[in-house]
matplotlib code that plots the C-alpha trace (Angstrom):
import matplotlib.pyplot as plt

x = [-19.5, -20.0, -23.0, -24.6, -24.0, -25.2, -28.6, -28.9, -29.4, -31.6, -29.2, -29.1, -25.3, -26.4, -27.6, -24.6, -22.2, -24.8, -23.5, -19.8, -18.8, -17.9, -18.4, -21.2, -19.0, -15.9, -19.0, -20.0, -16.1, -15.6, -18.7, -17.7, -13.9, -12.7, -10.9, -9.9, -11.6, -8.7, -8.8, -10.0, -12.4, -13.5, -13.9, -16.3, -18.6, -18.4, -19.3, -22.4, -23.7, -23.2, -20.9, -16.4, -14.4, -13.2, -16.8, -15.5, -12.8, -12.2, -10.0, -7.9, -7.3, -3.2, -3.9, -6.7, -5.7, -5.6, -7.6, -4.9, -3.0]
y = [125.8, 129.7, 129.6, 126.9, 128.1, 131.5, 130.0, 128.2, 131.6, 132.5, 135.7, 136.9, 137.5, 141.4, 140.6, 139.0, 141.8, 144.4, 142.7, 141.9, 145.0, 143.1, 143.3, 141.4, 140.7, 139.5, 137.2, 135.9, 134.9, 133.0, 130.9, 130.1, 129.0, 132.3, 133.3, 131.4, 132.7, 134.3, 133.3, 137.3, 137.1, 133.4, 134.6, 137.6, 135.5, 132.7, 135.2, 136.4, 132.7, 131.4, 128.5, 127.6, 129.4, 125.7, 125.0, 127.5, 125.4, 121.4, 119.7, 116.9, 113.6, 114.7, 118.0, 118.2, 119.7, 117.7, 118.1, 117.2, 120.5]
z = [-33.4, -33.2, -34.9, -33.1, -29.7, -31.2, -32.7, -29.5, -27.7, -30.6, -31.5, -34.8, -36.0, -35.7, -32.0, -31.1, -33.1, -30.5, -27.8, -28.1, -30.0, -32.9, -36.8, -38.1, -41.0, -38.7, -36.9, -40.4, -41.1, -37.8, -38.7, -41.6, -40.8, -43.0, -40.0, -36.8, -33.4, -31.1, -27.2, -26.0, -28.6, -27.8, -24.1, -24.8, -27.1, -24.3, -21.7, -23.9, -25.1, -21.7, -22.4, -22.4, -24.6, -25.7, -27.2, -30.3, -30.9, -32.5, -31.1, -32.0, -30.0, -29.8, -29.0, -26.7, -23.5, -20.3, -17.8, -14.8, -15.6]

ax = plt.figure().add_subplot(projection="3d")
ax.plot(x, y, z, "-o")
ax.set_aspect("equal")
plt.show()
């Protein structure tokens, strides 16, 4: 999800490591599912590829949030 919200912006992982200040390796692991995307994190890469931190993330039918609060 990472990566194709990435790709979509045409950003290389180095571009997108320029940008949010972190490791191109640490970019590499959350696009491949070595490591799971934290919510700070999530927030910064959402501000840079210009979408919701929730587009990082797959959800579940039993635990995907509600939308009336």
């Amino acid at each position: 999800m990472l990566r194709d919200r990435r790709l979509a912006r045409g950003l290389t992982q180095q571009q997108l490591s320029e940008r949010s200040g972190v490791y191109v390796k640490l970019i590499g692991d959350y696009e491949t599912g070595r490591y799971i995307l934290k919510v700070p994190t999530a927030k910064v890469f959402a501000d840079i590829l210009d979408c919701r931190i929730e587009d990082f993330y797959e959800w579940l039918p039993e635990d995907k949030p509600s939308r009336n609060g």
